[in-house]
Backbone bond lengths (Angstrom), bond angles and torsions (degrees), N, CA, C in turn:
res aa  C-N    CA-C-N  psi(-1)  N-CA   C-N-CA  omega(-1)  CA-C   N-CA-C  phi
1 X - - - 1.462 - - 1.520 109.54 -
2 X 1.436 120.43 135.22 1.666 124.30 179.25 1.206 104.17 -89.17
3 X 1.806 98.92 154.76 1.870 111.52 -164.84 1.621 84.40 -53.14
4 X 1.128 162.67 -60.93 1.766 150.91 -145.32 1.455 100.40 -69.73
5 X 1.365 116.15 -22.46 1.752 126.79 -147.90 1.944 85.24 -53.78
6 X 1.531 105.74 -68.71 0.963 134.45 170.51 1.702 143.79 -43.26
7 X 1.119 103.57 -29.41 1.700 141.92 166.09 1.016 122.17 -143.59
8 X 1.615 108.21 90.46 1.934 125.36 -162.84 2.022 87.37 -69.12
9 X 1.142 112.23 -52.06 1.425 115.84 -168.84 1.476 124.47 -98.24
10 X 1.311 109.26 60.74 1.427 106.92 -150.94 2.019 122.03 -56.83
11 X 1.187 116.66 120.16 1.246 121.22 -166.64 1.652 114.84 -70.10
12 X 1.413 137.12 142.25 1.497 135.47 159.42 1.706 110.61 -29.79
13 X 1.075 125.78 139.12 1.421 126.52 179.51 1.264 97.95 -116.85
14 X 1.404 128.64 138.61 1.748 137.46 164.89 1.416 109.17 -112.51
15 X 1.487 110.42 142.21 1.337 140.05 159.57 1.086 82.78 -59.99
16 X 1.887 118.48 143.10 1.382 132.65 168.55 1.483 104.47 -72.27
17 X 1.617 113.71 -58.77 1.285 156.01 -172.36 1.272 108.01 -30.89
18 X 1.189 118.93 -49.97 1.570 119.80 -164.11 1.976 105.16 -154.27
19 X 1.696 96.98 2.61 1.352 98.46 -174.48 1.948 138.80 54.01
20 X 1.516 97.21 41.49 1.246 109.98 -155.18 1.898 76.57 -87.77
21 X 1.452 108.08 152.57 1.138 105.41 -163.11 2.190 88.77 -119.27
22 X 1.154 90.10 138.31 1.969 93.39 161.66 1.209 113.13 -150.30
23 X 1.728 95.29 123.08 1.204 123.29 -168.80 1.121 133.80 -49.06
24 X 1.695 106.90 -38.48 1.455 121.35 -168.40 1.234 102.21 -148.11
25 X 1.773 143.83 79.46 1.072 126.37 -149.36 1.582 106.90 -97.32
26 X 1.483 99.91 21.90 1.527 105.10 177.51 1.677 121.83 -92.78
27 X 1.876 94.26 -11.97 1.244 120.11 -171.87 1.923 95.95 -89.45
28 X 1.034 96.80 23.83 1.960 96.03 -175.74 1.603 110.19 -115.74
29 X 1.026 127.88 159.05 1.782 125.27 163.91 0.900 130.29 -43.16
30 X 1.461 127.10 86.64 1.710 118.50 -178.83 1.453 117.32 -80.54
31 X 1.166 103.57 129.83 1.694 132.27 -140.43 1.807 99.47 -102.16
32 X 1.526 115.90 -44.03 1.392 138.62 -155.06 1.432 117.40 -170.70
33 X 1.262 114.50 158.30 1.298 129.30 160.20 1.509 120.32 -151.99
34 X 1.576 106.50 175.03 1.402 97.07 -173.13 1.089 93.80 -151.91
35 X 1.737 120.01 -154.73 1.392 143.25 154.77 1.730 116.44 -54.67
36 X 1.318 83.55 -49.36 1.840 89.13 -177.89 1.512 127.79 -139.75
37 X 1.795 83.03 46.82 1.537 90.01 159.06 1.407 103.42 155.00
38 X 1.426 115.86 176.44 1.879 114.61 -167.70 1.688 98.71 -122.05
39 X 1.202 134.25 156.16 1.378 130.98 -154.37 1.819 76.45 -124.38
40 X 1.697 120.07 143.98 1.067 108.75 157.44 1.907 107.36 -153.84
41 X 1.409 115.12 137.39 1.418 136.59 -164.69 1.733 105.96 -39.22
42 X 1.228 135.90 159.05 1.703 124.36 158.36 1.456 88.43 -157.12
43 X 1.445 137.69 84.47 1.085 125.08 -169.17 1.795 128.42 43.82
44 X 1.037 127.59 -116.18 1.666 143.51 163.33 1.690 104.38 -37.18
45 X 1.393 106.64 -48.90 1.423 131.01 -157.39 1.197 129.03 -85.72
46 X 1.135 120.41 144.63 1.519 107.59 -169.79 2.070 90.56 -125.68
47 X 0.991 118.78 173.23 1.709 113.10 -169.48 1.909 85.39 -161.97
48 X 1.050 96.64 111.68 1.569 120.50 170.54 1.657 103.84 -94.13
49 X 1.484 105.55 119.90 1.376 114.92 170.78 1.517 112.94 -117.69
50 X 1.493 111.38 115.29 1.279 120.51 -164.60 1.680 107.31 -86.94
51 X 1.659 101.87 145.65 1.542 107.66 -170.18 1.841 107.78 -96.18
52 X 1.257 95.81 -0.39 1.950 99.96 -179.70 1.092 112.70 -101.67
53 X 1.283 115.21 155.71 1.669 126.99 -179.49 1.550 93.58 -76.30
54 X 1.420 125.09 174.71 1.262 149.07 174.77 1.866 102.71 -54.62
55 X 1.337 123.66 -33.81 1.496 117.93 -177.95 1.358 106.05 -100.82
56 X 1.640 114.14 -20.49 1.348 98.16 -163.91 1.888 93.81 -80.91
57 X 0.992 102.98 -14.17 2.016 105.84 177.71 1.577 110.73 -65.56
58 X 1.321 100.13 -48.81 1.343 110.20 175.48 1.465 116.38 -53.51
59 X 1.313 113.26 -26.29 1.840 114.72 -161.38 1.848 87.84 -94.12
60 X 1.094 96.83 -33.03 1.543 104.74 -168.57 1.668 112.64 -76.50
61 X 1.018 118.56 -16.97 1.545 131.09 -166.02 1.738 128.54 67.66
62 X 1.577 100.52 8.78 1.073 122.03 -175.14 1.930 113.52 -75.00
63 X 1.215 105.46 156.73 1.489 115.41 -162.53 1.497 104.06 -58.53
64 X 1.477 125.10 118.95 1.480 141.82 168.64 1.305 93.98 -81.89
65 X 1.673 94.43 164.29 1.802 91.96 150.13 0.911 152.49 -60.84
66 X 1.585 113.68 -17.22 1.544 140.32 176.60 1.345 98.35 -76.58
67 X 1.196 130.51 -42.58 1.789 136.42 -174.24 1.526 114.88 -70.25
68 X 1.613 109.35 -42.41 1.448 115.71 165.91 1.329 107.24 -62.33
69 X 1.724 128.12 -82.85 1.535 113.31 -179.32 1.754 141.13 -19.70
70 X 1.706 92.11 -36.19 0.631 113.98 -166.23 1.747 97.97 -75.58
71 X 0.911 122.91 -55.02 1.816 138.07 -161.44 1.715 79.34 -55.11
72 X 1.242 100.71 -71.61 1.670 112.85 -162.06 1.577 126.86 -37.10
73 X 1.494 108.64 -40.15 1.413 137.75 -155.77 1.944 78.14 -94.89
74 X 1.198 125.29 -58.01 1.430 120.77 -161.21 1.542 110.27 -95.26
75 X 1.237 117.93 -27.27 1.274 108.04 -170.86 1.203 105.27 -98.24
76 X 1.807 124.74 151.17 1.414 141.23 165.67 1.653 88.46 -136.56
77 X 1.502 127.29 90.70 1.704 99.97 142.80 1.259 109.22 -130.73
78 X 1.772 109.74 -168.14 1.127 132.84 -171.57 1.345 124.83 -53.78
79 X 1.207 112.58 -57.25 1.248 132.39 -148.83 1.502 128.94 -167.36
80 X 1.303 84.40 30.80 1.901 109.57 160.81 1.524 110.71 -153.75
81 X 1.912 99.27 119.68 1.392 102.74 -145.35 1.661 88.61 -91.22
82 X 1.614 106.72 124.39 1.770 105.98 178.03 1.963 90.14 -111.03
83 X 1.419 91.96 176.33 1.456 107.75 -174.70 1.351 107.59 -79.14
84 X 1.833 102.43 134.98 1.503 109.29 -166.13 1.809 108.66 -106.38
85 X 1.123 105.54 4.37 1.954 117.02 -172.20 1.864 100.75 -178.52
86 X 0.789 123.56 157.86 1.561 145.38 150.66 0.916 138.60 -85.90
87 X 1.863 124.58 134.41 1.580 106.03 -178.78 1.482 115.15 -103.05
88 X 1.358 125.31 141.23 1.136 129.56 -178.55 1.793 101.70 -102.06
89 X 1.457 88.41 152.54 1.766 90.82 160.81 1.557 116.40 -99.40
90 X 1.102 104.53 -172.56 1.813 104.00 -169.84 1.229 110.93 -100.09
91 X 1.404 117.00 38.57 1.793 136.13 146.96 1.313 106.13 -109.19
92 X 1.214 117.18 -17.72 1.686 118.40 159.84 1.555 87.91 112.96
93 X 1.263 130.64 15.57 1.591 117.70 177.73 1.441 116.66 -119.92
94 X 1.493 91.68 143.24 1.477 129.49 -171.76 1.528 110.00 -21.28
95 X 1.487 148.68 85.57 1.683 129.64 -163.68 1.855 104.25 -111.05
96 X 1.726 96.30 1.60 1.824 76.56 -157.87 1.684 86.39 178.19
97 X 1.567 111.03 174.98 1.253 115.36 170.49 1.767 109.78 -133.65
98 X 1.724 122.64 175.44 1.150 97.20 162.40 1.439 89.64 -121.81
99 X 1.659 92.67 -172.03 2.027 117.00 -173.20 1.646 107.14 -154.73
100 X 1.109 112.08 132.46 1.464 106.09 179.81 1.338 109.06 -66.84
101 X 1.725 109.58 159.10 1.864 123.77 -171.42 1.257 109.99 -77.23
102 X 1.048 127.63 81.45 1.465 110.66 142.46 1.191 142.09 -47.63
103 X 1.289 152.20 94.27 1.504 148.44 157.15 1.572 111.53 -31.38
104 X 1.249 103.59 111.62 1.733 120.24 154.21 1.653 123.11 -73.40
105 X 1.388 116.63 67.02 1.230 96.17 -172.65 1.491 125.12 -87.44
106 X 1.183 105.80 44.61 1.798 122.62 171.42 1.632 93.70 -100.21
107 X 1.179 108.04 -23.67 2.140 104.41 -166.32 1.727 119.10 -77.53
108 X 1.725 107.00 -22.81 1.683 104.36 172.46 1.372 124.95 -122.37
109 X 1.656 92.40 92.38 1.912 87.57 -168.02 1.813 100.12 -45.47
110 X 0.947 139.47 -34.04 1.404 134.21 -177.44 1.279 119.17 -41.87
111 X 1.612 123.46 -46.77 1.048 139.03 -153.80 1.601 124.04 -73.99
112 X 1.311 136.44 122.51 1.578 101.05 -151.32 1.567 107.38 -94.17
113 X 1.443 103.70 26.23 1.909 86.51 165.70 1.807 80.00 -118.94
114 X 0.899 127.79 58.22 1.346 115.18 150.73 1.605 126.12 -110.52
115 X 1.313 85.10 138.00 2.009 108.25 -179.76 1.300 111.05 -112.74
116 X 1.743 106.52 169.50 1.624 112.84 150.30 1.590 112.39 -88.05
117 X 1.067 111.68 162.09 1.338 123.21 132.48 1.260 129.22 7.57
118 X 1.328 119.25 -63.27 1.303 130.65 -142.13 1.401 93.99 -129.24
119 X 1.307 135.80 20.42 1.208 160.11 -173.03 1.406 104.97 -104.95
120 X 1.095 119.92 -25.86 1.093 113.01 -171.88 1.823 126.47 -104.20
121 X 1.309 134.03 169.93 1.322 103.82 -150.13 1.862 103.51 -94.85
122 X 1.036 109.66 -172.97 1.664 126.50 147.20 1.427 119.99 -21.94
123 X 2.004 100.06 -69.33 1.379 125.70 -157.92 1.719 94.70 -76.58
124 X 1.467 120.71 -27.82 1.453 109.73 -160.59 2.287 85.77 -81.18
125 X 1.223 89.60 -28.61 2.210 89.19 -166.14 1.911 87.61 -77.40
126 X 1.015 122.59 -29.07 1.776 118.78 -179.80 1.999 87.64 -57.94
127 X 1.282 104.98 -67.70 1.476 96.28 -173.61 1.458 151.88 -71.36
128 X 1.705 82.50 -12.31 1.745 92.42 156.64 1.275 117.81 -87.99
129 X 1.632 117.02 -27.53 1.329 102.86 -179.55 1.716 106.29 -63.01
130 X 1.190 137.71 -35.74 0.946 134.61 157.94 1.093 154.10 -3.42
131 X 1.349 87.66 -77.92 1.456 117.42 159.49 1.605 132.81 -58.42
132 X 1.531 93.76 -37.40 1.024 111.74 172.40 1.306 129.45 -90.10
133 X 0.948 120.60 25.98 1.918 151.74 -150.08 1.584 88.29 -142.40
134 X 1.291 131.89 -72.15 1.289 125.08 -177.99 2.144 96.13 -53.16
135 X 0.985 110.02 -53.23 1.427 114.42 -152.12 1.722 98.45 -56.23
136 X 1.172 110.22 -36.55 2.322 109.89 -176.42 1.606 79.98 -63.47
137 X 1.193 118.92 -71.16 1.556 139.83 -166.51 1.692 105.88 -8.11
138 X 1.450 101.05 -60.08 1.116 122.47 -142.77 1.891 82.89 -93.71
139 X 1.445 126.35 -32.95 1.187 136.73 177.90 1.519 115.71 -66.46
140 X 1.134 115.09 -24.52 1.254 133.56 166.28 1.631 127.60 -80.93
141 X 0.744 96.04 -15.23 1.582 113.43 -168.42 1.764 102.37 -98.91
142 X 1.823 112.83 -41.38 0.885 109.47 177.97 2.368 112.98 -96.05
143 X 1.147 103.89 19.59 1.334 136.75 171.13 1.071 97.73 52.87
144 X 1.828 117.67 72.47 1.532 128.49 178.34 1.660 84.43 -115.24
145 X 1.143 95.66 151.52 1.828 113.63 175.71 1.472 96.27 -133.44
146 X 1.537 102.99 110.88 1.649 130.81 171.21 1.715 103.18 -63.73
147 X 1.745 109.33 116.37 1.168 105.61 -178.70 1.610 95.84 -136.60
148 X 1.689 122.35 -177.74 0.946 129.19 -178.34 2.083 128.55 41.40
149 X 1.080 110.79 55.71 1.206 119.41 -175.27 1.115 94.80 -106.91
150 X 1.834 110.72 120.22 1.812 146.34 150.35 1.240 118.16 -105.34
151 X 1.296 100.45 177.34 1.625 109.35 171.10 1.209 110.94 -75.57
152 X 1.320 140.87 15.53 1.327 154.66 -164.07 1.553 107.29 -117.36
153 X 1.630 112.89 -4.88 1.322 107.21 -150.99 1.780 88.49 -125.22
154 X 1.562 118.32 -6.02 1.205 108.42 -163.62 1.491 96.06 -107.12
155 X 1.514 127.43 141.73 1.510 120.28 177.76 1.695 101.61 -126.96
156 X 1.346 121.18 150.69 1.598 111.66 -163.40 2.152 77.45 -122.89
157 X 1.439 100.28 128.12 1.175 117.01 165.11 1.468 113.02 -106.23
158 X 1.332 109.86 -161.49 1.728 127.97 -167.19 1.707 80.50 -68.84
159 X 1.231 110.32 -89.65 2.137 114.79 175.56 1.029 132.07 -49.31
160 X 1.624 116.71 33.70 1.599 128.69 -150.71 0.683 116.20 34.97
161 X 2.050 119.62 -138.32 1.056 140.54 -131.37 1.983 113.14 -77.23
162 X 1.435 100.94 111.26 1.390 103.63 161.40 1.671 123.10 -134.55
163 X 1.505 110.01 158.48 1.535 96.02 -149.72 1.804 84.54 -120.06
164 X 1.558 107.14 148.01 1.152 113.84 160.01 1.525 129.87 -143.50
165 X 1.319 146.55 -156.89 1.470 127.83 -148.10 1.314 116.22 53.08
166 X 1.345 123.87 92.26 1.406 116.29 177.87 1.925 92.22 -129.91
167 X 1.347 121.83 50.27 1.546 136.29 -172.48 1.189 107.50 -86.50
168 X 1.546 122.65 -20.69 1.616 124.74 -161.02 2.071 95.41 -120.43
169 X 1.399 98.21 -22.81 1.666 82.55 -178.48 1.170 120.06 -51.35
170 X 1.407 126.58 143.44 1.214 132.09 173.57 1.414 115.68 -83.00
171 X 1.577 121.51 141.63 1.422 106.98 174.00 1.745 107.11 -125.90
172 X 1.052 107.19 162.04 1.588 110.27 165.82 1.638 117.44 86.63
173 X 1.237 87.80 30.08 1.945 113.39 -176.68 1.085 109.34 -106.76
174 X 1.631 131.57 147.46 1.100 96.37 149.56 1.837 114.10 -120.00
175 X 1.374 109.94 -120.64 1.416 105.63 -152.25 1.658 124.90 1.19
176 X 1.524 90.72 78.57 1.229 105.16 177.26 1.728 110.49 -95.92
177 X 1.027 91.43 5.52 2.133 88.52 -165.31 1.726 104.73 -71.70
178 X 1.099 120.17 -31.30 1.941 118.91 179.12 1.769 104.58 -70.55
179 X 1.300 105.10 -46.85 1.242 102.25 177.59 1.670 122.18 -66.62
180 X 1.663 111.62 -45.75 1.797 95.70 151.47 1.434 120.42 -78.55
181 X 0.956 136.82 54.95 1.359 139.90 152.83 1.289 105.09 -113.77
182 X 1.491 126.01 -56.01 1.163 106.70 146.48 1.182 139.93 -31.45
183 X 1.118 133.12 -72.55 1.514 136.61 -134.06 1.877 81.02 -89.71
184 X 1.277 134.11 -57.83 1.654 126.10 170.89 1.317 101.83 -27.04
185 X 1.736 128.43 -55.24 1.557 121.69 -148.95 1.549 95.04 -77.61
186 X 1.195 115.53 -19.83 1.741 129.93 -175.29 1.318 108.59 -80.20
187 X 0.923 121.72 -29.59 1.673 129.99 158.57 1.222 149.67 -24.44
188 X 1.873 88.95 -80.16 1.337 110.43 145.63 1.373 133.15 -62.98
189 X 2.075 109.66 -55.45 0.622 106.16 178.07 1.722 144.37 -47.67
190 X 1.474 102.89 -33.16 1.289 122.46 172.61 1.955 115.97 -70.49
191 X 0.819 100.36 -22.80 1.408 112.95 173.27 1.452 113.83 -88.44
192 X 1.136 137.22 -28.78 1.298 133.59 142.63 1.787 129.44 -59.09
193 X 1.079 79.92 -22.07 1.905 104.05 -179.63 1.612 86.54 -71.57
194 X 0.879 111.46 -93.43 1.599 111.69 -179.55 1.548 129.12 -19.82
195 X 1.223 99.18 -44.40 1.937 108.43 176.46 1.214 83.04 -83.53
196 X 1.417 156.10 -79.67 1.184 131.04 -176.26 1.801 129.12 -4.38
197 X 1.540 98.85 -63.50 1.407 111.82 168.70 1.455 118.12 -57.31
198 X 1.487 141.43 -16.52 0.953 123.09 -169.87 1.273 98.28 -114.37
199 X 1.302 134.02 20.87 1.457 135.53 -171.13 1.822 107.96 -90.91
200 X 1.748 110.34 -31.19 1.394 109.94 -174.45 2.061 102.57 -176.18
201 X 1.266 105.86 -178.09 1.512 96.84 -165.79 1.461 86.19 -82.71
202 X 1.448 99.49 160.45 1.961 94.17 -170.88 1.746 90.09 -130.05
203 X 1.179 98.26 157.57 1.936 88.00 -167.93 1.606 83.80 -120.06
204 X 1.309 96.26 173.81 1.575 117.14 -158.97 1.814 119.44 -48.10
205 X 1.895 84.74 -54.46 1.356 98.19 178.32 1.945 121.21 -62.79
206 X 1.686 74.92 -28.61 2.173 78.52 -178.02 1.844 107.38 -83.82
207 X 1.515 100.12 -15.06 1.709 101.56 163.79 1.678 106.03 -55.18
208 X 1.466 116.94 -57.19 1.340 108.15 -172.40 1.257 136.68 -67.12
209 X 1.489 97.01 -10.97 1.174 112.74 164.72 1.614 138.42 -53.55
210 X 1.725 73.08 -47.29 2.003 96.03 175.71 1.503 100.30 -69.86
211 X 1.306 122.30 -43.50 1.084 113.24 -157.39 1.702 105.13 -75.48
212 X 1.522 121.73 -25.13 1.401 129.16 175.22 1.928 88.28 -52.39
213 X 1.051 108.14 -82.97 1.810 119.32 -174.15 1.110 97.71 -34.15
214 X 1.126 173.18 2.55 1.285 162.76 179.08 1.607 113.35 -113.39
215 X 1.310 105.94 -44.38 1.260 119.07 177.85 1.807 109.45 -61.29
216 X 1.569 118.33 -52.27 1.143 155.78 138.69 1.396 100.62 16.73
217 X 1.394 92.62 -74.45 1.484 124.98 -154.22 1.486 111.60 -65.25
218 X 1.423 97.89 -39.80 1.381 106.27 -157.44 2.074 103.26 -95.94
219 X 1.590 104.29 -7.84 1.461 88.63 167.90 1.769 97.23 -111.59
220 X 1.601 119.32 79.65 1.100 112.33 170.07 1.456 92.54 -156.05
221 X 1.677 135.55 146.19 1.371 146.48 -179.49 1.755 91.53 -90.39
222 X 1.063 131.04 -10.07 1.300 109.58 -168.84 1.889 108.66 -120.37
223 X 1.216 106.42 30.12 1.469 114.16 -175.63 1.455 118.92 -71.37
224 X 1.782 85.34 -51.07 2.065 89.06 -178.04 1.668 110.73 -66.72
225 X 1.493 96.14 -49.34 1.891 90.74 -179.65 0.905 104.26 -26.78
226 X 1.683 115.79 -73.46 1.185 129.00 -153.65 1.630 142.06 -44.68
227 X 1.292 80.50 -54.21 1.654 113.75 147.68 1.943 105.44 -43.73
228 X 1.313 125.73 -82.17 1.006 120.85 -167.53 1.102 109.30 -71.76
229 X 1.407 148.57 -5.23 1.678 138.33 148.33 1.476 122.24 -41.99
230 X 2.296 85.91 -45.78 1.342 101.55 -176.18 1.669 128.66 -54.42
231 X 1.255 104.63 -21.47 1.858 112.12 -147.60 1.609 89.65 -145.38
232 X 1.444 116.60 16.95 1.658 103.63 174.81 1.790 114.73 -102.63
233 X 1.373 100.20 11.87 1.702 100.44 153.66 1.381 119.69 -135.14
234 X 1.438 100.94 41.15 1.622 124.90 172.06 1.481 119.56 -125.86
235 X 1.611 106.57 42.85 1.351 122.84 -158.50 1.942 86.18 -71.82
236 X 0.677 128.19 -27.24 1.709 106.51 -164.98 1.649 94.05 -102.37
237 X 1.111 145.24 -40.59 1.223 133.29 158.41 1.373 120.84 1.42
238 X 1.455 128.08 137.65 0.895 139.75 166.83 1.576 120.78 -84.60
239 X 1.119 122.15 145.42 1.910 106.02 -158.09 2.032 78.37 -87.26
240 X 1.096 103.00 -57.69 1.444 82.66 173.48 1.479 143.24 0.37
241 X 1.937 90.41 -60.36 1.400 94.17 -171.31 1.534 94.99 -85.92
242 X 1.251 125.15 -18.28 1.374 118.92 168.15 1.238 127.92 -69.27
243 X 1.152 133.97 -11.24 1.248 151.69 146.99 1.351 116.49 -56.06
244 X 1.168 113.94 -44.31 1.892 121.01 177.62 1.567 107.60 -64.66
245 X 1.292 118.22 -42.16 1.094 143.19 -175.43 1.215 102.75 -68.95
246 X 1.437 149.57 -112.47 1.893 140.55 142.17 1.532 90.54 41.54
247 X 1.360 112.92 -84.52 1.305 132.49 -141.36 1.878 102.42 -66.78
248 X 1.558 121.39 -51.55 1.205 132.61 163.74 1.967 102.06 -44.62
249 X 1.466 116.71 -34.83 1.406 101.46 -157.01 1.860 90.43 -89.79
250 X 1.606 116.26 -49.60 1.247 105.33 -172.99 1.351 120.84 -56.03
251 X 1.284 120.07 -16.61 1.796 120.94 -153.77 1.890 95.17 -105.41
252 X 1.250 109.43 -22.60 1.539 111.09 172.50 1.336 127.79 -28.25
């Protein structure tokens, strides 16, 4: 279904924040789409316009208004982009949220600061894992439980790794800390899983393999250290070739 499919008459959308009004937000850069909703550019900004009514979000676990305020008002992190304002329509109701722009520059081979993945070094994955170690940390603390993480959810910027879709996290739980230990060790781990895959043809049985290591990974508290002990005087390394490497040691 097309963004109109859904909104024959499409209404002005407002920034809550400062009430910046846009007229036609179909007339903007569409960035993404999904199941439940179309991602579109505003400079810095990105403005998520959601395709569910107020219950069908709720059934879905997808971001309400109470879930956005909520992210916004509590969350500050690094490197998991949560919603920084809401969009209203011009009845004054809730249609969408926004998130600041990140650049994917893995997405335009054209583009000339564009890379892979695996382009990038050691020292840049030492510092996202990092970061991203403070970022569950800090998710935990405010009793968010990290859920639904795909390859859809990871975006590679100028400083690598940053993660976005945060529509399904749960908030206002607590003992959430086992479950982000997981889903962090799932992170990485799964993202190495992947450069793994592009290193050589991988046959069925050495698939299960990866997939044993991953699983592995993610019920253990000592994965990320470990990891970053491993590769923190391999600052110029390519994770690539560190990936080849992983992959030579698990499949042995």
């Amino acid at each position: 279904m097309s963004e109109r499919g859904y909104i024959k008459d499409p209404k002005p959308v407002i920034l809550r924040s400062n009430l910046k009004v846009i007229l036609n937000i179909y007339d903007l850069e569409k960035v993404g789409a999904g199941h439940d909703g179309y991602v579109y550019r505003l400079g810095n900004l990105c403005l998520k316009l959601l395709k569910h009514g107020l219950d069908g979000r709720k059934e879905k676990g997808l971001i309400t208004f109470d879930k956005a305020i909520y992210f916004q008002d509590n969350l500050d992190l690094k490197r998991i982009i949560t919603p920084c304002d809401v969009l209203l329509d011009s009845d004054g109701v809730y249609t969408g949220y926004v998130m600041r722009y990140i650049t994917d520059v893995t997405k335009d081979s054209n583009a000339p600061y564009h890379c892979e993945s695996g382009d990038f070094t050691c020292r840049d994955l030492v510092s996202a894992s990092t970061d991203l170690q403070m970022d569950f940390e800090e998710l935990t603390k405010k009793k968010v439980l990290v859920k639904d993480i795909n390859r859809g959810s990871y975006i590679y910027s100028y400083d690598f790794l940053h993660l976005c879709d945060t529509d399904k996290y749960i908030y206002g739980i607590n003992n959430t800390y086992e479950g982000n230990i997981q889903a962090l060790n799932f992170v990485i781990a799964k993202f190495l899983y992947n450069e793994m895959l592009k290193r050589g043809n991988i046959q069925k049985n050495e698939l299960k393999l990866l997939s044993e290591w991953v699983k592995k990974c993610c019920n253990t508290h000592v994965f990320v250290p470990t990891l970053i002990k491993e590769v923190e005087h391999e600052d110029k390394m390519p994770i690539k070739e560190y990936a080849d490497y992983k992959l030579k040691r698990i499949l042995k």
